[in-house]
Each structure stands twice: as C-alpha cells, then as structure tokens.
N, C-alpha and C positions, 0 to 999 in steps of 0.2 A: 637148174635142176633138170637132169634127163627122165621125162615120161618114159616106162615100159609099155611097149605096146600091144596090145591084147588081141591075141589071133582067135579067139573063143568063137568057134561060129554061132553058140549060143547067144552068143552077145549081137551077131548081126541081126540076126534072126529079133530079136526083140527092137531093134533098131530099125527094121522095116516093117514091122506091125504099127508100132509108135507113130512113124510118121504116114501110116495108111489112115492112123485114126486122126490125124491133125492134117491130112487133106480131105477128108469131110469136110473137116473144121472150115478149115481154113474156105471150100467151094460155098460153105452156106453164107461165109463172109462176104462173098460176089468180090472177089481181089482173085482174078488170076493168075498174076503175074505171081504171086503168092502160093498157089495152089498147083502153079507150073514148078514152081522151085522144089518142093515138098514131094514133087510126082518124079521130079529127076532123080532127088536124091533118092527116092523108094526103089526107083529103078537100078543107083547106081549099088544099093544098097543089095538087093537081089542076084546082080550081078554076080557080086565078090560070094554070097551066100553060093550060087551056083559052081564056081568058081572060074567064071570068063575074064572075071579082069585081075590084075594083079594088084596086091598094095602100093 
C-alpha cells in the first residue's frame, strides 16, 4: 500500500515541539546518545519547517 505524504507544515511544527519535550525527557534519563538522536531529529525537523532542506 502506497503512503500519501503530508506536506502540512503544521504537522512539522508539532513534530518538533514533540520531540523538544522528549529531549528533556530523554536528558533527565542521563542517555545521551539518546538525547543526541532526539536533538538531530528536532534540528532536522526545523530545518524542512524553515525550508533549508528538501524532502
């Protein structure tokens, strides 16, 4: 089955709040190789919101 893929910038946008509040999380867990991963994604995730990088 072919996914449609959602260009809603509304949807990124909740998608880098989300994973701002699950690298709290994740920093009070003391894992940060964990808290590194959650910070990329926030990052790569503000990115596309921006619009620097392409899908």
């Amino acid at each position: 089955m072919k996914q449609r893929r959602e260009d809603n910038p509304e949807t990124l946008v909740y998608i880098e709040q989300m994973l701002g509040e699950l690298g709290k999380l994740a920093k009070k867990t003391d894992n940060p190789l964990l808290a590194y991963m959650i910070q990329m994604a926030s990052e790569e995730a503000k990115d596309l919101i921006e619009g620097k990088r392409n899908h």
